[in-house]
Biopython code that builds the backbone (N, CA, C, O; Angstrom):
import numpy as np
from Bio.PDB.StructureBuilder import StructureBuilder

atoms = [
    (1, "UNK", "N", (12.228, 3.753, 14.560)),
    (1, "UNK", "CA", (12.148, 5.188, 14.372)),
    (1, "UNK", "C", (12.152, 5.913, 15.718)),
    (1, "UNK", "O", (12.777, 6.973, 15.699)),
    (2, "UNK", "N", (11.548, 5.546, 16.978)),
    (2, "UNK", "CA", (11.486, 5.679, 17.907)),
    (2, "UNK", "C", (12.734, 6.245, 18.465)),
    (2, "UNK", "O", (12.999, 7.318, 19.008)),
    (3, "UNK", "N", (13.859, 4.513, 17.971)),
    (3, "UNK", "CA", (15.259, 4.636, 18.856)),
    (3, "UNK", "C", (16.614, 6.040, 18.422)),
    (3, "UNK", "O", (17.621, 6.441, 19.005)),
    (4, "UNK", "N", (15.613, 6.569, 16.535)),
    (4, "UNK", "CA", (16.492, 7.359, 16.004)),
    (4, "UNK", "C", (15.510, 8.523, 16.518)),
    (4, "UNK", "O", (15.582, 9.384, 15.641)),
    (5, "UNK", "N", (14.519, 9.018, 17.642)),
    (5, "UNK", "CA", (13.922, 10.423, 17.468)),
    (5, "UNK", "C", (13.683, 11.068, 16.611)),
    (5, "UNK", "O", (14.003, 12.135, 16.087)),
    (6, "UNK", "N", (12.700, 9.827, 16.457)),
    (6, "UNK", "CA", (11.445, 10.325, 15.871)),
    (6, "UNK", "C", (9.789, 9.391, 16.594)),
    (6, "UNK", "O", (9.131, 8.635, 15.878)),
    (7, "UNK", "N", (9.458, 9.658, 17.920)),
    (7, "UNK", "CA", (8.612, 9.237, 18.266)),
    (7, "UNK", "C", (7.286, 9.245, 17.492)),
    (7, "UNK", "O", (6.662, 8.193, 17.627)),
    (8, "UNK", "N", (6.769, 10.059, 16.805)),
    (8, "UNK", "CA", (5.705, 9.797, 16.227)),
    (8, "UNK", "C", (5.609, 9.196, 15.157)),
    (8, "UNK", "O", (4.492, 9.003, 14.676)),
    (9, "UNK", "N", (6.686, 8.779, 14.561)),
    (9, "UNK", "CA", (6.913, 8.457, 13.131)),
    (9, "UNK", "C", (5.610, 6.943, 13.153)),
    (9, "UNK", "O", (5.243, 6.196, 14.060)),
    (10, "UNK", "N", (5.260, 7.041, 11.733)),
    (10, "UNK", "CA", (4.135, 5.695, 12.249)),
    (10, "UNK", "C", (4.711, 5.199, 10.424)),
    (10, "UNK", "O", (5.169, 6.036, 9.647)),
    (11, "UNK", "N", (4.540, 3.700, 10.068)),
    (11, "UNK", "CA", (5.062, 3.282, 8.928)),
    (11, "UNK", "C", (3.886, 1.659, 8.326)),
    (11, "UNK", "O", (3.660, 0.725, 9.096)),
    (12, "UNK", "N", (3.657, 1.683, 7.724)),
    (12, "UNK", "CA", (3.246, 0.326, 7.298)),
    (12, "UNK", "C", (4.015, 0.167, 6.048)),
    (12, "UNK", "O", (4.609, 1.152, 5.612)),
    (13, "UNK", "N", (4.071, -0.919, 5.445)),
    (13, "UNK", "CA", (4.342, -1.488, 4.032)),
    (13, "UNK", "C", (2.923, -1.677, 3.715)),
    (13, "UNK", "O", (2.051, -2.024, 4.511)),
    (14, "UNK", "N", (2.773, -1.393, 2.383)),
    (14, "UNK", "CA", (1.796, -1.857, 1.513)),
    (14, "UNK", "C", (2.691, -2.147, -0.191)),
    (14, "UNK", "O", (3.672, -1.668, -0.761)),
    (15, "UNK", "N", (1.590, -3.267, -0.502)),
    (15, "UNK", "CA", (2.007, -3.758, -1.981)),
    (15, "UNK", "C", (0.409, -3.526, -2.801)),
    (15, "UNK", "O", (-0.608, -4.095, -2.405)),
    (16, "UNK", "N", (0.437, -2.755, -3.778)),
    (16, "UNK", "CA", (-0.785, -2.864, -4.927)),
    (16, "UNK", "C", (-0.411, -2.939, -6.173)),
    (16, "UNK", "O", (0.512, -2.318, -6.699)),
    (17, "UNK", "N", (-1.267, -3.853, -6.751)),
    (17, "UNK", "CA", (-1.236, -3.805, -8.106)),
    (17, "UNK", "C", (-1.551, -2.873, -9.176)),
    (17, "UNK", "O", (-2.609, -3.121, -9.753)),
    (18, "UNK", "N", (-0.751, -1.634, -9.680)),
    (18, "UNK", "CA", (-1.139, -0.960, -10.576)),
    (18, "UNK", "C", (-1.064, -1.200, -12.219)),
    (18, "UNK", "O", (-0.173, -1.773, -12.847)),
    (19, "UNK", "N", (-2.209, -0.618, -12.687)),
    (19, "UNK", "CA", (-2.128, -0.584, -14.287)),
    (19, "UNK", "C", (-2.291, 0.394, -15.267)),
    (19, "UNK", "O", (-3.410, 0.867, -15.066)),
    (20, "UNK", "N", (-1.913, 0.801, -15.966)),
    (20, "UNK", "CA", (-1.671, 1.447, -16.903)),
    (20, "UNK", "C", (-3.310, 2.606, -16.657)),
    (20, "UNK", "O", (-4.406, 2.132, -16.357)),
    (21, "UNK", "N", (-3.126, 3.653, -16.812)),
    (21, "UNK", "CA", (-3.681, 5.003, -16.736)),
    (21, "UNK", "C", (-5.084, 4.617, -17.820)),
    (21, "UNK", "O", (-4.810, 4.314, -18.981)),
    (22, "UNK", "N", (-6.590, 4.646, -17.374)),
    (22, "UNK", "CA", (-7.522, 4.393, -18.281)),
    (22, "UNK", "C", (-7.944, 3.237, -18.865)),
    (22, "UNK", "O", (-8.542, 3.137, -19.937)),
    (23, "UNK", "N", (-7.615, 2.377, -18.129)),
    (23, "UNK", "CA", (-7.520, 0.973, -17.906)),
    (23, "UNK", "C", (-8.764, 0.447, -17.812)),
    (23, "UNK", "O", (-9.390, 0.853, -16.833)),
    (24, "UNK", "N", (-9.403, -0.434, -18.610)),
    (24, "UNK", "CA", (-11.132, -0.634, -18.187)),
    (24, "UNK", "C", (-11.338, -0.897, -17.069)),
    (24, "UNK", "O", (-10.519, -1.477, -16.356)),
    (25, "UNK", "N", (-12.771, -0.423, -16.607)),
    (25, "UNK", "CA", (-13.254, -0.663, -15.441)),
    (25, "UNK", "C", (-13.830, -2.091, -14.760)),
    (25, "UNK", "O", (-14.075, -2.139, -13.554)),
    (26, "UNK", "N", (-14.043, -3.379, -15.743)),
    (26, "UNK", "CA", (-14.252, -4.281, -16.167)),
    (26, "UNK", "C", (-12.908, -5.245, -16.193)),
    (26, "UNK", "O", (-12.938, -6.377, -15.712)),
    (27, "UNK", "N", (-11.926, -4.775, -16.702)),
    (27, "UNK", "CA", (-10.572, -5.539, -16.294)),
    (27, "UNK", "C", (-10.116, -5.470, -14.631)),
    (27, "UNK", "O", (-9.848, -6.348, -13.810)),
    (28, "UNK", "N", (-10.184, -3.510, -14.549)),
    (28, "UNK", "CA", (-9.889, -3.729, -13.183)),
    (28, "UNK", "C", (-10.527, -4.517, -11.731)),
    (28, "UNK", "O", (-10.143, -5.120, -10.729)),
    (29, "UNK", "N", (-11.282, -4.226, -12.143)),
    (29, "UNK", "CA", (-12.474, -5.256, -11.635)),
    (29, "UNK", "C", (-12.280, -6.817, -11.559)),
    (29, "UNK", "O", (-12.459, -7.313, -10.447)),
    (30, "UNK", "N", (-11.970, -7.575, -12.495)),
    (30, "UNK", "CA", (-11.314, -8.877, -12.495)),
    (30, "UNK", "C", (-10.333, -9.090, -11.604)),
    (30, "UNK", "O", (-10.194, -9.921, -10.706)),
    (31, "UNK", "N", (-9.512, -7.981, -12.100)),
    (31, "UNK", "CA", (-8.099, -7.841, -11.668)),
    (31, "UNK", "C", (-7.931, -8.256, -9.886)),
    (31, "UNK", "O", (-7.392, -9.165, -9.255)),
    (32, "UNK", "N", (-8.628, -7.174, -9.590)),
    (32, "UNK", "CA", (-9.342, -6.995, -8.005)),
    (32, "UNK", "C", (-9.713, -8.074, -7.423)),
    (32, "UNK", "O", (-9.228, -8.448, -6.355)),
    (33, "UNK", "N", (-10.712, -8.762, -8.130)),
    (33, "UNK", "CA", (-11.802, -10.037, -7.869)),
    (33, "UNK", "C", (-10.728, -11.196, -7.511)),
    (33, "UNK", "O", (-10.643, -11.835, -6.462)),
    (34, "UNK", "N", (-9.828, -11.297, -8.828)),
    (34, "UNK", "CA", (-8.877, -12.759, -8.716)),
    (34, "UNK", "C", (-7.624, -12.560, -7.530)),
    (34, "UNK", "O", (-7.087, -13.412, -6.823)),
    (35, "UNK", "N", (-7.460, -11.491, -7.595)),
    (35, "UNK", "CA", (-6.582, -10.714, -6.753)),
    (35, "UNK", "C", (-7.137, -11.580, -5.327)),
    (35, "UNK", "O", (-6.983, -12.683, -4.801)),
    (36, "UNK", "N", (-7.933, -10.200, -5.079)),
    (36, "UNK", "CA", (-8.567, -10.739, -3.204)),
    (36, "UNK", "C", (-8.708, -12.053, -3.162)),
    (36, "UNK", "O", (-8.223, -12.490, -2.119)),
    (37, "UNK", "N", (-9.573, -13.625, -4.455)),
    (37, "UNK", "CA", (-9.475, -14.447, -4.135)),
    (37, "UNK", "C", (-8.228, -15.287, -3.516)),
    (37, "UNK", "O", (-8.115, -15.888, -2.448)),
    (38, "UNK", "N", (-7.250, -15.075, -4.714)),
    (38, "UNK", "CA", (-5.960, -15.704, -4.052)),
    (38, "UNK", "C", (-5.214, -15.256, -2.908)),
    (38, "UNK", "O", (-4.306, -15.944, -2.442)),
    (39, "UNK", "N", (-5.568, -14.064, -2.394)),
    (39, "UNK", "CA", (-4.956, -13.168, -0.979)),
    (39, "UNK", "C", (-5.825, -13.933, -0.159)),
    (39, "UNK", "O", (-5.161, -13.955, 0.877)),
    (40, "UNK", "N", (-6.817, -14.551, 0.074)),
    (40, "UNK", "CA", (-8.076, -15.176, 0.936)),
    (40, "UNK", "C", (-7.986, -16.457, 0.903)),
    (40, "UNK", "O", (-8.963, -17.110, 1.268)),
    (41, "UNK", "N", (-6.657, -17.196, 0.408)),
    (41, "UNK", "CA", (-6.664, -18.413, 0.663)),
    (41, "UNK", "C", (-5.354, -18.901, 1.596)),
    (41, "UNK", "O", (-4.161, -18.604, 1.659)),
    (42, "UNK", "N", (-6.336, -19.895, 2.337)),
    (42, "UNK", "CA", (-5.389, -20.024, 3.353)),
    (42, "UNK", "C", (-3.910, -20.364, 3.292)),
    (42, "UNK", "O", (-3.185, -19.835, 4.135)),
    (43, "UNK", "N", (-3.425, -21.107, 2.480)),
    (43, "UNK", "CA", (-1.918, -21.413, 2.130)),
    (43, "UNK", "C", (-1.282, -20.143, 1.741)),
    (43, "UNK", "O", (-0.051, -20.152, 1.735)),
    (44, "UNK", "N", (-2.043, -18.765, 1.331)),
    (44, "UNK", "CA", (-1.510, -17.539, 1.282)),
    (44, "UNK", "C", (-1.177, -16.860, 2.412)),
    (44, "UNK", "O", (-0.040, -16.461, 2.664)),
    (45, "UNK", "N", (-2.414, -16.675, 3.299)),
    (45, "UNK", "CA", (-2.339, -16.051, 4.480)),
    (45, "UNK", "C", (-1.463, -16.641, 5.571)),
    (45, "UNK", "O", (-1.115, -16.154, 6.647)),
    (46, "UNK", "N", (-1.193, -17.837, 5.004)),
    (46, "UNK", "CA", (-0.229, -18.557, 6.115)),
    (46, "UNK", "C", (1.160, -18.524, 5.799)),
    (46, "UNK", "O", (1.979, -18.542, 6.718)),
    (47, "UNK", "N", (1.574, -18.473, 4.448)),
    (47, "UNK", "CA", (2.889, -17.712, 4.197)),
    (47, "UNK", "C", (3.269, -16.334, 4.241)),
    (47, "UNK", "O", (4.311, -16.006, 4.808)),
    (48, "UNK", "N", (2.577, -15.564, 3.737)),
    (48, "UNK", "CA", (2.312, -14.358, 4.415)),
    (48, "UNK", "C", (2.615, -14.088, 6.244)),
    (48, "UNK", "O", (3.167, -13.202, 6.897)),
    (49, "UNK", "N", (2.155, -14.937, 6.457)),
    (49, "UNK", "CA", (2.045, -14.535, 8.304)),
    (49, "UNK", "C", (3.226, -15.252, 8.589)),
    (49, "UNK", "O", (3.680, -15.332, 9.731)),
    (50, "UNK", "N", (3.722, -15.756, 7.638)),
    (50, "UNK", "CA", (5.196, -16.561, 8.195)),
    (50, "UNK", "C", (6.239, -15.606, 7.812)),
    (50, "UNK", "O", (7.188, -15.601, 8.596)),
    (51, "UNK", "N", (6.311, -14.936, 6.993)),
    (51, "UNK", "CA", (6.949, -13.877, 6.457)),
    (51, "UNK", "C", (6.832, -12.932, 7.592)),
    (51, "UNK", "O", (7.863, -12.261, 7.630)),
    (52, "UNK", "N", (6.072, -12.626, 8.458)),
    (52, "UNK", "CA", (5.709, -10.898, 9.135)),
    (52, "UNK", "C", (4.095, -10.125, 8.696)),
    (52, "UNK", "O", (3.437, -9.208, 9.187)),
    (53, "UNK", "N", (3.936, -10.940, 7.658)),
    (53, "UNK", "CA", (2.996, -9.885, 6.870)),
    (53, "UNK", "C", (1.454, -10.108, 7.289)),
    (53, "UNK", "O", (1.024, -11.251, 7.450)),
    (54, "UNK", "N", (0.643, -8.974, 7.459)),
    (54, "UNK", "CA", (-0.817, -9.521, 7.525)),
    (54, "UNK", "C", (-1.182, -9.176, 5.680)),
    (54, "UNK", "O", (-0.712, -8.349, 4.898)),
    (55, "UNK", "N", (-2.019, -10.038, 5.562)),
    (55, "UNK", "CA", (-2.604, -9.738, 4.424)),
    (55, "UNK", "C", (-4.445, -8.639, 4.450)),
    (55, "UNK", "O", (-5.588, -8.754, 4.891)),
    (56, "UNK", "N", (-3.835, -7.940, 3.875)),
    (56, "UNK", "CA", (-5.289, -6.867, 3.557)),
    (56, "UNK", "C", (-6.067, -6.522, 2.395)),
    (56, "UNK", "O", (-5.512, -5.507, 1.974)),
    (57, "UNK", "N", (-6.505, -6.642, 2.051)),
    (57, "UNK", "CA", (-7.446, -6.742, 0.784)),
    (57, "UNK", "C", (-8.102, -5.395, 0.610)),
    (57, "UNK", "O", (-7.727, -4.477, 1.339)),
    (58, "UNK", "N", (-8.962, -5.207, -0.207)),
    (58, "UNK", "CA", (-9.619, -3.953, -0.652)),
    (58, "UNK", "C", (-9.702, -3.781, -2.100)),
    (58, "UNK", "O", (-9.187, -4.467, -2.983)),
    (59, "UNK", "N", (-10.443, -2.740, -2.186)),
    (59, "UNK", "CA", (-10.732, -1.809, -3.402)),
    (59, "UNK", "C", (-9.691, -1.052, -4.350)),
    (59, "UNK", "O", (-8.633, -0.474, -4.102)),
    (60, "UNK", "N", (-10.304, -1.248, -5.374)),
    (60, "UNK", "CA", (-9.132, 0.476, -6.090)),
    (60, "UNK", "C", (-9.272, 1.392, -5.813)),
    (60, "UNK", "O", (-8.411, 2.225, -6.097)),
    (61, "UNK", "N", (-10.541, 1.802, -5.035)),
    (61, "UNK", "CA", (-10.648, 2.937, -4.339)),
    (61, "UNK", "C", (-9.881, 2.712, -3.039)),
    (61, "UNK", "O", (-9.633, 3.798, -2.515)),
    (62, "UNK", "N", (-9.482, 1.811, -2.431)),
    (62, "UNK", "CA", (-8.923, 1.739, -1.487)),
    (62, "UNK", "C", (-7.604, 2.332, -1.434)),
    (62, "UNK", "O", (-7.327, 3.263, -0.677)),
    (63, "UNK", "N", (-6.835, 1.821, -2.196)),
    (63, "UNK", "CA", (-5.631, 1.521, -2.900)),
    (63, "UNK", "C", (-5.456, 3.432, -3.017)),
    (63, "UNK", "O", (-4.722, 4.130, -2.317)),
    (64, "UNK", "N", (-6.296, 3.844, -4.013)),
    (64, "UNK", "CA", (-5.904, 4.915, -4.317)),
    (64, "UNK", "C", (-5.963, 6.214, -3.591)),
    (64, "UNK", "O", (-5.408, 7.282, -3.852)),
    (65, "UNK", "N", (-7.171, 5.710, -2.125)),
    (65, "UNK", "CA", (-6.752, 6.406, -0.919)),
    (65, "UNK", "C", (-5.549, 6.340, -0.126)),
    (65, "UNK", "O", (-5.160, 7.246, 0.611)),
    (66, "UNK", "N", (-4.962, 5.207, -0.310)),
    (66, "UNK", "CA", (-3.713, 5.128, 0.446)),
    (66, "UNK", "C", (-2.427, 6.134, -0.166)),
    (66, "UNK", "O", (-1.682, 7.006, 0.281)),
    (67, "UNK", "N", (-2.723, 5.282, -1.753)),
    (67, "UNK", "CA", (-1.377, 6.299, -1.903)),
    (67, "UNK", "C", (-1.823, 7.682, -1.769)),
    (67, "UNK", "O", (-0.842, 8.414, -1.644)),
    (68, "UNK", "N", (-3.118, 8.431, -1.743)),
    (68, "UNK", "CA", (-2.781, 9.321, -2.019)),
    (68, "UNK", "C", (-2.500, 10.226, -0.409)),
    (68, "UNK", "O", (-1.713, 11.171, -0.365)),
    (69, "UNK", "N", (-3.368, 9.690, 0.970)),
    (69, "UNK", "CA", (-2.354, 9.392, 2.284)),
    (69, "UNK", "C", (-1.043, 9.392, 2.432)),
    (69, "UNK", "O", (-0.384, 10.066, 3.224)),
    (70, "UNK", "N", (-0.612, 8.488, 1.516)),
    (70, "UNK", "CA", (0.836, 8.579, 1.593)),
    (70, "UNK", "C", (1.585, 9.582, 0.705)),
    (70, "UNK", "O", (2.691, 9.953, 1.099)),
    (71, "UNK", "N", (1.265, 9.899, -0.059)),
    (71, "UNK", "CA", (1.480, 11.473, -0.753)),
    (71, "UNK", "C", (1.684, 12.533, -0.186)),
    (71, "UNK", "O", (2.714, 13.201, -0.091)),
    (72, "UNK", "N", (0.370, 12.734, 0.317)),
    (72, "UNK", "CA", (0.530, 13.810, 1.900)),
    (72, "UNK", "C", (1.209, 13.749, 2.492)),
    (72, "UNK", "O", (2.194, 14.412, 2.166)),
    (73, "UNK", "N", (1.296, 13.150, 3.501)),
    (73, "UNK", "CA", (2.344, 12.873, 4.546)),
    (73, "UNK", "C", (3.699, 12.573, 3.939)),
    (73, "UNK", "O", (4.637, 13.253, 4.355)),
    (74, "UNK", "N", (3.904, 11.788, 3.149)),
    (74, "UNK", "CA", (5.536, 12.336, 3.256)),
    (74, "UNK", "C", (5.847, 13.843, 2.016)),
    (74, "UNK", "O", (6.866, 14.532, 1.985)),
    (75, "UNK", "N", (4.862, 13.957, 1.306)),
    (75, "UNK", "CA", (5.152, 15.344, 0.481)),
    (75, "UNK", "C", (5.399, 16.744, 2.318)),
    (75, "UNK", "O", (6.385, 17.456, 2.502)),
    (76, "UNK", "N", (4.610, 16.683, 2.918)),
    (76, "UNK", "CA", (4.867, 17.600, 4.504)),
    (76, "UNK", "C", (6.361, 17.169, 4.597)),
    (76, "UNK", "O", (7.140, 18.100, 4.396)),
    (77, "UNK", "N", (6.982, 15.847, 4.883)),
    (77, "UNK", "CA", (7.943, 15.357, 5.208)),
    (77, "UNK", "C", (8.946, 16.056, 4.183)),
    (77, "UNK", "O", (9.963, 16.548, 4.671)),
    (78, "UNK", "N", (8.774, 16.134, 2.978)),
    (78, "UNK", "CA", (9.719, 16.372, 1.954)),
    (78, "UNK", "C", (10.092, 18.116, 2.130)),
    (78, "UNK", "O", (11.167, 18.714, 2.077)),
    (79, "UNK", "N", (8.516, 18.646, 2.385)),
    (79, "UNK", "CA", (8.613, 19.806, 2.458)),
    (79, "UNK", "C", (9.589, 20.674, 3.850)),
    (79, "UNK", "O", (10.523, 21.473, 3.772)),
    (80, "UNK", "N", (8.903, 20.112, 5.000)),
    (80, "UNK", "CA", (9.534, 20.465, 6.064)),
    (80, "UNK", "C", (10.751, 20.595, 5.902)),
    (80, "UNK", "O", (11.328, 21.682, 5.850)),
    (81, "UNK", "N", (11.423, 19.188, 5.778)),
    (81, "UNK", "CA", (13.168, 19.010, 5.950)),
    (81, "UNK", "C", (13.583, 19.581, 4.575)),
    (81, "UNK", "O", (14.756, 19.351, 4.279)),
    (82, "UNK", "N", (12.791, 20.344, 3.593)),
    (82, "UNK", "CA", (13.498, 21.343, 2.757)),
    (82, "UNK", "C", (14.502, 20.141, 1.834)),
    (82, "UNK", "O", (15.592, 20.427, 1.338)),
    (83, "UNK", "N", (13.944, 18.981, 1.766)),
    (83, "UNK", "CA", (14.724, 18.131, 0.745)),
    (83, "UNK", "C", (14.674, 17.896, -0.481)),
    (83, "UNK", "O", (13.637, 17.863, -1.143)),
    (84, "UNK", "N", (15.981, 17.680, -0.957)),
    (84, "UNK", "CA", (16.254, 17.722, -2.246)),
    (84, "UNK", "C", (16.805, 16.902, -2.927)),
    (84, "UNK", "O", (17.942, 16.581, -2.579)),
    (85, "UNK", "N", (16.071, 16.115, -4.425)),
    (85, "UNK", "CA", (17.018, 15.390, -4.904)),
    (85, "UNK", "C", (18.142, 15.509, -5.005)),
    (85, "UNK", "O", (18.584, 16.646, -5.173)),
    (86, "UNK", "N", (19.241, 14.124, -4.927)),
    (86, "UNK", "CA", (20.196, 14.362, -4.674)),
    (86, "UNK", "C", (20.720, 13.664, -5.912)),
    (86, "UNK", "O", (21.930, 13.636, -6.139)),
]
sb = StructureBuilder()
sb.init_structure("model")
sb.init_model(0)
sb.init_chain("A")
sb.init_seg("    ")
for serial, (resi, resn, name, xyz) in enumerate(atoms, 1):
    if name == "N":
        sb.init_residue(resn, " ", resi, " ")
    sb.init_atom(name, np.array(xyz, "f"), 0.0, 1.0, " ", f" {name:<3s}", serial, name[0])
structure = sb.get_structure()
């Protein structure tokens, strides 16, 4: 992003698991639990890191701070450059 000028541009990838709107709190919760276990094992984190990727774990509250971070910032982005589906 740099080399196209845009120096500040900053980017991560993230992957989360979403589910359906009202979803028990008790499933999600599992969901989460079995989740982070298998992200926390080493034959994961080591394909993962062979890939590029760090692995990060967290909350649904986590999760749902990000996207909504990422909402912001590129909704400014969308807004600024006045863009439009095309």
């Amino acid at each position: 992003m740099i080399e196209a000028g845009f120096p500040q541009s900053q980017g991560d990838q993230w992957v989360g698991v979403l589910g359906p709107a009202g979803m028990p709190k008790d499933i999600v919760a599992l969901l989460n639990r079995e989740i982070q276990a298998a992200m926390s094992l080493p034959e994961t984190q080591e394909r993962f890191a062979v890939l590029g990727y760090e692995v990060v774990g967290g909350s649904p509250e986590d999760l749902t701070a990000q996207i909504r971070t990422d909402f912001d910032i590129w909704a400014k982005v969308i807004r600024s450059g006045n863009l439009k589906p095309g």
